[in-house]
N, CA, C and O of each residue as an XYZ file, in Angstrom:
556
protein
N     108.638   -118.001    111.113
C     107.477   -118.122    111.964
C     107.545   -117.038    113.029
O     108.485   -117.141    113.817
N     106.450   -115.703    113.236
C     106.446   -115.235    114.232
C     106.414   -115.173    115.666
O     106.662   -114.195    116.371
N     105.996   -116.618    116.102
C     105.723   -117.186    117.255
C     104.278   -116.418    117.880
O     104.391   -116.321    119.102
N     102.942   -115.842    117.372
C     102.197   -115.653    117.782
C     101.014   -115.830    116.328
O     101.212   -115.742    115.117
N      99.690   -116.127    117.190
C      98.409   -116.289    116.310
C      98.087   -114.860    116.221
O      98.413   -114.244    117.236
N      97.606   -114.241    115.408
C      96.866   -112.993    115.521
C      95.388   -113.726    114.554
O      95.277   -114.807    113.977
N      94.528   -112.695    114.708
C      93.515   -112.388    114.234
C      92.590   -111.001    114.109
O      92.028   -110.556    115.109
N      92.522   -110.617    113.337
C      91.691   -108.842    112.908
C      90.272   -109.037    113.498
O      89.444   -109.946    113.550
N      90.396   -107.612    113.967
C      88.834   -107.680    114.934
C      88.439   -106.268    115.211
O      89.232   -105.333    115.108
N      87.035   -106.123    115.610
C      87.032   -105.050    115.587
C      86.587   -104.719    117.222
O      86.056   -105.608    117.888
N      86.836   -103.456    117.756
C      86.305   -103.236    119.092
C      84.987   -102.915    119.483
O      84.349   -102.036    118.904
N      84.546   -103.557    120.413
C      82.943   -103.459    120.624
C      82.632   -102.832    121.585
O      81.517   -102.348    121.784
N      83.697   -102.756    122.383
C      83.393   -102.156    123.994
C      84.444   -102.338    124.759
O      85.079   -103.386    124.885
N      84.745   -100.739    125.568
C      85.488   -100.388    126.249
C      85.445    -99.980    127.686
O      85.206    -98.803    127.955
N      85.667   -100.904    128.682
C      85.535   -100.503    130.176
C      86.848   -100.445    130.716
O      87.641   -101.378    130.839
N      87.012    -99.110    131.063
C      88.742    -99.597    132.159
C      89.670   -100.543    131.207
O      89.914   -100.573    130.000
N      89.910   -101.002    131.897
C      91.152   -101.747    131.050
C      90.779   -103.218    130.299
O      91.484   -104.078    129.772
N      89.237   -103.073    130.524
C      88.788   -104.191    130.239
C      88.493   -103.763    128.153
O      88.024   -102.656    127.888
N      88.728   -104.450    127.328
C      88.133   -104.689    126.034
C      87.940   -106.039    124.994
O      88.562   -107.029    124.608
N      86.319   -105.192    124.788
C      85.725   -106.557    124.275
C      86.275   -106.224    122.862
O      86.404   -105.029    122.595
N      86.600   -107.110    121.965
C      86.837   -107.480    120.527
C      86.302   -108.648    119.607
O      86.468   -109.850    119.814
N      85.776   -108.195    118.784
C      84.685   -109.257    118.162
C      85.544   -109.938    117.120
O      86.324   -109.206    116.509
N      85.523   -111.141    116.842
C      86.922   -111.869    115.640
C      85.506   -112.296    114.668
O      84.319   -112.277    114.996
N      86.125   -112.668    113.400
C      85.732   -113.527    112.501
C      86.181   -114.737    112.461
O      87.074   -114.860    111.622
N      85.838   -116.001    113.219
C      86.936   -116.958    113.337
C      86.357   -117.949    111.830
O      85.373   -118.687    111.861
N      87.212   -117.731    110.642
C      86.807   -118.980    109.637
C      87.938   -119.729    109.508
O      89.100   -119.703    109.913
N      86.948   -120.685    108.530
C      87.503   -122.220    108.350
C      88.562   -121.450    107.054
O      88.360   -120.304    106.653
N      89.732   -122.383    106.518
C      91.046   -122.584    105.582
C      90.274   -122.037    104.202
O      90.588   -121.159    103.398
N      89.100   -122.961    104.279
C      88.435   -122.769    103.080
C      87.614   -121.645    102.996
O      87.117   -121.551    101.874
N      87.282   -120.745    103.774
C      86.457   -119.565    103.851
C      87.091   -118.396    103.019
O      86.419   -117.471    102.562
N      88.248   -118.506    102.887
C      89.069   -117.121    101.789
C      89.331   -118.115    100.145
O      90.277   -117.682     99.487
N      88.495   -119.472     99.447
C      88.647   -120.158     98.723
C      87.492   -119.229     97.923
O      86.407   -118.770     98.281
N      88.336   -119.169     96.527
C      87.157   -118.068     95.458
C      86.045   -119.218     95.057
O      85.103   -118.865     94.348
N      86.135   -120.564     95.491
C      84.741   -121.496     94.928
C      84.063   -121.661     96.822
O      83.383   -122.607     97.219
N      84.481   -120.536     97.621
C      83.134   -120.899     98.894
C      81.901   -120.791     98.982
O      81.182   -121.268     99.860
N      81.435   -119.816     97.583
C      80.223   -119.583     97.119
C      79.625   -120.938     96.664
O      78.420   -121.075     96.876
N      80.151   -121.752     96.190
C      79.313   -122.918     95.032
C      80.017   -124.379     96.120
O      80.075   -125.532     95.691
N      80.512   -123.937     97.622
C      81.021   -125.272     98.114
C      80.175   -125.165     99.169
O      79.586   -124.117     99.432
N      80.022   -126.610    100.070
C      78.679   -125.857    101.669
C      80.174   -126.455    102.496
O      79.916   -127.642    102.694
N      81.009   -126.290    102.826
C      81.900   -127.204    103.809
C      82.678   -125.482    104.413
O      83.440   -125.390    105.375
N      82.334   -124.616    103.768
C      83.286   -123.323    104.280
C      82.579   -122.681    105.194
O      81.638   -121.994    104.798
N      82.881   -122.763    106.656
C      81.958   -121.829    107.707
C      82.623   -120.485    108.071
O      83.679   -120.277    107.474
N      82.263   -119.648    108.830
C      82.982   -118.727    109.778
C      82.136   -118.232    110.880
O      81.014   -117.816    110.591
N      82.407   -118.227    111.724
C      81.542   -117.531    113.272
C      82.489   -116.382    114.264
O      83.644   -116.330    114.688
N      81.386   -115.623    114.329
C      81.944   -114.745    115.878
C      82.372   -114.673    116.869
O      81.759   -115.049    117.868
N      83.137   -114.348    116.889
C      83.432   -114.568    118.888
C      83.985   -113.213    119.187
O      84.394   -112.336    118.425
N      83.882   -113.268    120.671
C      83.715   -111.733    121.374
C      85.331   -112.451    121.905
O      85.347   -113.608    122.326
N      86.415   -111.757    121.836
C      87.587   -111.903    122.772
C      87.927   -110.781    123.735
O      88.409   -109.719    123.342
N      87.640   -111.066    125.114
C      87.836   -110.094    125.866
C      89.557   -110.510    126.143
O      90.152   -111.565    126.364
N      89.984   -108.984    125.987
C      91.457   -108.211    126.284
C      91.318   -107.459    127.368
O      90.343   -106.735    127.566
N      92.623   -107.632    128.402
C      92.998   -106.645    129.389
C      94.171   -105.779    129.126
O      95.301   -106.254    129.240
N      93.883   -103.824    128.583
C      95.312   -103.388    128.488
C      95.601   -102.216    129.161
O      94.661   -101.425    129.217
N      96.638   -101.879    129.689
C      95.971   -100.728    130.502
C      96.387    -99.704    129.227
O      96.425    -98.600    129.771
N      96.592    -99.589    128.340
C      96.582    -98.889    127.489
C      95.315    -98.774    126.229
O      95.388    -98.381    125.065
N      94.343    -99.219    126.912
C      93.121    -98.877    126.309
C      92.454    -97.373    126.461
O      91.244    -97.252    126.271
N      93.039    -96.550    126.710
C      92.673    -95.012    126.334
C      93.201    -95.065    124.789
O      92.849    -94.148    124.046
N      93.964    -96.021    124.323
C      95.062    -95.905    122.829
C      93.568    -96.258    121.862
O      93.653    -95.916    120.683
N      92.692    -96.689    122.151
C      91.812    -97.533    121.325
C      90.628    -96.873    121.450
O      90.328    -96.444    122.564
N      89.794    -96.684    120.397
C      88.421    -96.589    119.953
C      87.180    -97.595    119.933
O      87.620    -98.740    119.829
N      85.897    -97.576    119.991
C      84.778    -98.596    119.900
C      84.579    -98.443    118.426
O      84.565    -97.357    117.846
N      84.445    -99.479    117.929
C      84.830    -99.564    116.188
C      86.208    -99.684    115.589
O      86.207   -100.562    114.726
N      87.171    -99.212    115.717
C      88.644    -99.352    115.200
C      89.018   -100.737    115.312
O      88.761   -101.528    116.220
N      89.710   -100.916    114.173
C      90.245   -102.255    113.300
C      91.773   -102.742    114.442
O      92.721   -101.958    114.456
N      91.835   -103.942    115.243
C      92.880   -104.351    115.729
C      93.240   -105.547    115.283
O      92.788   -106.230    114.364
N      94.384   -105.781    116.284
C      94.709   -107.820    115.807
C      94.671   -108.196    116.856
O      95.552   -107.643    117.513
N      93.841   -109.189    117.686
C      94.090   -109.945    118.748
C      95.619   -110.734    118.365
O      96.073   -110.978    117.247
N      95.996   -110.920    119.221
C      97.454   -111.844    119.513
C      97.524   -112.597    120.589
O      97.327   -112.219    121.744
N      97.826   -113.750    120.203
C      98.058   -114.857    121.534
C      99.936   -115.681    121.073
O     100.511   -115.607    119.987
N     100.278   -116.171    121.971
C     101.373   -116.778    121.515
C     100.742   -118.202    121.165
O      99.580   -118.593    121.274
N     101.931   -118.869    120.693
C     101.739   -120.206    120.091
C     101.913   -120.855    121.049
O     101.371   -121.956    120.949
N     102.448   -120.689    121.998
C     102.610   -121.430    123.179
C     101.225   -121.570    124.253
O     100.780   -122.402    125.043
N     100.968   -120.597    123.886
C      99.225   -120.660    124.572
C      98.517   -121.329    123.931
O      97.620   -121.869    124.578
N      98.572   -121.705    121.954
C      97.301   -122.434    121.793
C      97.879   -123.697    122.017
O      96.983   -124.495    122.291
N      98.985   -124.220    122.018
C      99.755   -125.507    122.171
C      98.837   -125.982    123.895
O      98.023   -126.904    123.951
N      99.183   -125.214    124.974
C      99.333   -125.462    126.010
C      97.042   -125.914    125.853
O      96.465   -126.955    126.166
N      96.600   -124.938    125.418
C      94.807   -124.756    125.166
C      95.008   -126.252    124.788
O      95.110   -127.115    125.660
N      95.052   -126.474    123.728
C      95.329   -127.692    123.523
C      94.656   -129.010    124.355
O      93.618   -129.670    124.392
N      96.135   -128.907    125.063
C      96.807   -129.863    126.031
C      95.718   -129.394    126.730
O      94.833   -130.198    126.435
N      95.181   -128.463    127.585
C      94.355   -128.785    128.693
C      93.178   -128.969    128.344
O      92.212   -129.068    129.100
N      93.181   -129.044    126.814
C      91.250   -129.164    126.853
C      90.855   -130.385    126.121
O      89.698   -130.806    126.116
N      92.173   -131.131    125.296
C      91.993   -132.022    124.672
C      93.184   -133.426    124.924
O      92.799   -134.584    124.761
N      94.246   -133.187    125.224
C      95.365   -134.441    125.448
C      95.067   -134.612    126.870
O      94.520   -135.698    127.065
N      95.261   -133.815    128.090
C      94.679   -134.484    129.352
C      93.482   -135.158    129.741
O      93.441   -135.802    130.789
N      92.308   -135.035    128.814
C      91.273   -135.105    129.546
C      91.238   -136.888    128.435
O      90.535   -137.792    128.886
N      91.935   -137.106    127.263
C      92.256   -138.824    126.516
C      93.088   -139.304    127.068
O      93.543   -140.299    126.504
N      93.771   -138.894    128.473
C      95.046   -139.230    128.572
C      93.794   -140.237    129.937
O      93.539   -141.438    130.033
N      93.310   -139.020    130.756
C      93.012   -139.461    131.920
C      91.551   -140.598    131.703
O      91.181   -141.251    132.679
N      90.855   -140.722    130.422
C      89.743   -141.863    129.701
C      90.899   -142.666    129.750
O      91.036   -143.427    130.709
N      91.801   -142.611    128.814
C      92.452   -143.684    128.514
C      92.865   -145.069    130.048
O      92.561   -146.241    130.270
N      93.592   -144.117    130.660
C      94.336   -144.878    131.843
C      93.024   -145.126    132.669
O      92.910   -146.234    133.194
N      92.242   -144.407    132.800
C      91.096   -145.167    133.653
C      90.517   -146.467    133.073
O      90.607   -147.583    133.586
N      89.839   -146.103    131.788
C      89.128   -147.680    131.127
C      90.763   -148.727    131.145
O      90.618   -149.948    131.214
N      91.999   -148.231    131.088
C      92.437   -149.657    131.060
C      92.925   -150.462    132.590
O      93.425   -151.537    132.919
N      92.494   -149.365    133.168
C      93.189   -150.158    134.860
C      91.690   -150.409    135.396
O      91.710   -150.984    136.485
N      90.416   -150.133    134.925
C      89.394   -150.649    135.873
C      88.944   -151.666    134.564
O      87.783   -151.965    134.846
N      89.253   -152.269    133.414
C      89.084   -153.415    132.650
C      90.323   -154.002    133.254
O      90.047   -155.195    133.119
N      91.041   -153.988    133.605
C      92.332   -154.780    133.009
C      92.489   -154.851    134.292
O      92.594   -156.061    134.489
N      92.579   -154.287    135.360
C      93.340   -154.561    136.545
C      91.789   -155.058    137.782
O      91.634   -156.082    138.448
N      91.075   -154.069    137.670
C      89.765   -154.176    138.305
C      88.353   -154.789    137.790
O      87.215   -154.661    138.241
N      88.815   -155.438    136.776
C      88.237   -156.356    136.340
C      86.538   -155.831    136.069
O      85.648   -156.641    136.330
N      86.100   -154.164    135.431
C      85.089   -153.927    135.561
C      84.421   -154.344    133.787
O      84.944   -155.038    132.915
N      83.238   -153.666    133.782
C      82.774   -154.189    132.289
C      83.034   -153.040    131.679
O      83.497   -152.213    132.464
N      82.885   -152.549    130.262
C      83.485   -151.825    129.528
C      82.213   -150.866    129.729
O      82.535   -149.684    129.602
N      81.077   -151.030    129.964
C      80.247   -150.075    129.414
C      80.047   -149.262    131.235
O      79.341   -148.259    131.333
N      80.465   -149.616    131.991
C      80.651   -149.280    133.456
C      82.193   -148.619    133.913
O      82.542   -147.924    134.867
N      82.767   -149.079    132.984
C      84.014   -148.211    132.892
C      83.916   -147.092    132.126
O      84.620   -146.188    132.575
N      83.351   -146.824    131.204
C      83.147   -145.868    130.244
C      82.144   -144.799    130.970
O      82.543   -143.641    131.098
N      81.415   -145.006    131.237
C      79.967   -144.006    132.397
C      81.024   -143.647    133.066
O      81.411   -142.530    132.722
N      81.807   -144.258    134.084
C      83.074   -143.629    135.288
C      84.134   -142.796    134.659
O      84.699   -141.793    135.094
N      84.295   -143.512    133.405
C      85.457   -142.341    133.107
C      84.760   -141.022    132.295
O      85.411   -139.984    132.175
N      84.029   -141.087    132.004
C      82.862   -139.687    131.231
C      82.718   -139.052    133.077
O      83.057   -137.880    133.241
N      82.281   -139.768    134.210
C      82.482   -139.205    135.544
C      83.534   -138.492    135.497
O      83.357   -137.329    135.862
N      84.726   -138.808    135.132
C      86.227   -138.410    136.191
C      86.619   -137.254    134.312
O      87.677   -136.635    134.196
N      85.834   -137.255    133.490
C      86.150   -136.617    132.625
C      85.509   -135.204    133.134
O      86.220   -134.210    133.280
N      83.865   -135.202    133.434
C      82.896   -134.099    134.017
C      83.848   -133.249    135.185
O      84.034   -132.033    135.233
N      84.246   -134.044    135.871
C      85.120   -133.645    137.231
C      86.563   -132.978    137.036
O      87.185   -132.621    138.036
N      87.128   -132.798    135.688
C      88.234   -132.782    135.125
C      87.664   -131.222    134.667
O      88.262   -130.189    134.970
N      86.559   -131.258    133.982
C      86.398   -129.632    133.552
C      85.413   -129.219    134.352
O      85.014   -128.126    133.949
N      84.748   -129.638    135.441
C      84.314   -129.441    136.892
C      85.847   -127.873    137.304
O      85.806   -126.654    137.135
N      86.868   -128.735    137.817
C      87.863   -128.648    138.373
C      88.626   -127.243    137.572
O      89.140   -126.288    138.154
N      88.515   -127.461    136.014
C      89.117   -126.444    135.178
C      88.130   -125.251    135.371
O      88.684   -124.233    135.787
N      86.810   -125.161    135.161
C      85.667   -124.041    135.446
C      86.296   -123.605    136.494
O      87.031   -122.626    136.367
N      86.140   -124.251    137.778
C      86.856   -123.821    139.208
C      87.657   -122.730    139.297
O      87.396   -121.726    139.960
N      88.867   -122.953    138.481
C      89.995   -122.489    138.626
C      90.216   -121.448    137.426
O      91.336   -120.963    137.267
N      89.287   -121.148    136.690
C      88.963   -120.345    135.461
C      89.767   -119.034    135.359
O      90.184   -118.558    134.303
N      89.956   -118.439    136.757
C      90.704   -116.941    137.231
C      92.180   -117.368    136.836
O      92.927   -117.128    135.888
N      92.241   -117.973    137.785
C      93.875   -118.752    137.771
C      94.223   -119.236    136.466
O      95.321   -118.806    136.112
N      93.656   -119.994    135.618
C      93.959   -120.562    134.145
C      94.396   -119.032    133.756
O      95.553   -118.618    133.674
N      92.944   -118.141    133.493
C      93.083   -117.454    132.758
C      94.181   -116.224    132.649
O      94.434   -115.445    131.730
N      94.773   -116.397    134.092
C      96.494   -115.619    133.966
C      97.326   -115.991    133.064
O      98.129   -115.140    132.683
N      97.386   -117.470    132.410
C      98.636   -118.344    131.665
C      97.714   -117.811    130.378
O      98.421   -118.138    129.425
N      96.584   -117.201    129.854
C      96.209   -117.554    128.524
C      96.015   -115.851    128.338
O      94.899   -115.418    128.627
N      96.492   -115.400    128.122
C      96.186   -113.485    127.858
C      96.045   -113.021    126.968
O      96.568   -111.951    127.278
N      95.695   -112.867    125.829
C      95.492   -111.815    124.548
C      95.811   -110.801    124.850
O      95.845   -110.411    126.017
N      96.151   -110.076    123.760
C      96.839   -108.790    123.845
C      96.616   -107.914    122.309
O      97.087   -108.428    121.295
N      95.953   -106.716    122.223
C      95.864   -106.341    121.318
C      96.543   -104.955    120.180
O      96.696   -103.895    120.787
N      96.887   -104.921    118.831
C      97.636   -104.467    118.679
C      97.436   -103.491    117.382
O      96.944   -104.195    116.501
N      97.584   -102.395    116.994
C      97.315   -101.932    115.872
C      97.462   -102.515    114.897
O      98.467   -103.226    114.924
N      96.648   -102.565    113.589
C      97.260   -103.342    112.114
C      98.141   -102.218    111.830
O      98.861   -102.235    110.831
């Protein structure tokens, strides 16, 4: 195991150290020789902006690999999907169970304290986005 995701992309645009890179992100089944005659195989675009200061090395059009570590999509994860069931969870059971509320009034509050959870993550979007970096690399 290499310990990083890559993905092939091509460059779209180059400012300063700033570069945009466009991915093909598909589904398992999208490189399957029956995706023609199946409807369950998708793939979509996405623009991944990279910071390098070695972007004089790179062209608009030339073939790269975005790279992230595995530890970044682990951690993506965790902040976008295990904290935010962790913090539903413990709310609906201490305002049923301890605060004695109704389920469908607990559920509206915790969808509240869920909004306020990626409220809070938007916020801090600069700061996140130091721990999550792409980095791009010749094939």
């Amino acid at each position: 195991m290499s310990g990083k995701i890559e993905h092939n992309g091509i460059i779209v645009h180059i400012d300063g150290k700033h570069i945009r890179v466009r991915i093909v992100q598909s589904s398992a089944c999208s490189s399957c020789q029956a995706k023609t005659i199946c409807s369950s195989s998708e793939s979509k675009e996405k623009i991944i902006d990279v910071f390098s200061y070695a972007s004089s090395n790179y062209k608009i059009g030339e073939n790269v690999k975005v790279c992230a570590s595995e530890s970044m999509g682990r951690n993506a994860v965790i902040f976008a999907f295990v904290i935010p069931l962790i913090v539903m969870m413990i709310w609906i059971t201490i305002s049923i169970k301890c605060l004695m509320m109704n389920e469908p009034m607990s559920i509206v509050i915790s969808l509240m304290f869920l909004a306020l959870y990626y409220w809070m993550l938007s916020i801090n979007k600069k700061r996140i986005s130091r721990k999550f970096a792409f980095w791009i690399e010749k094939p």
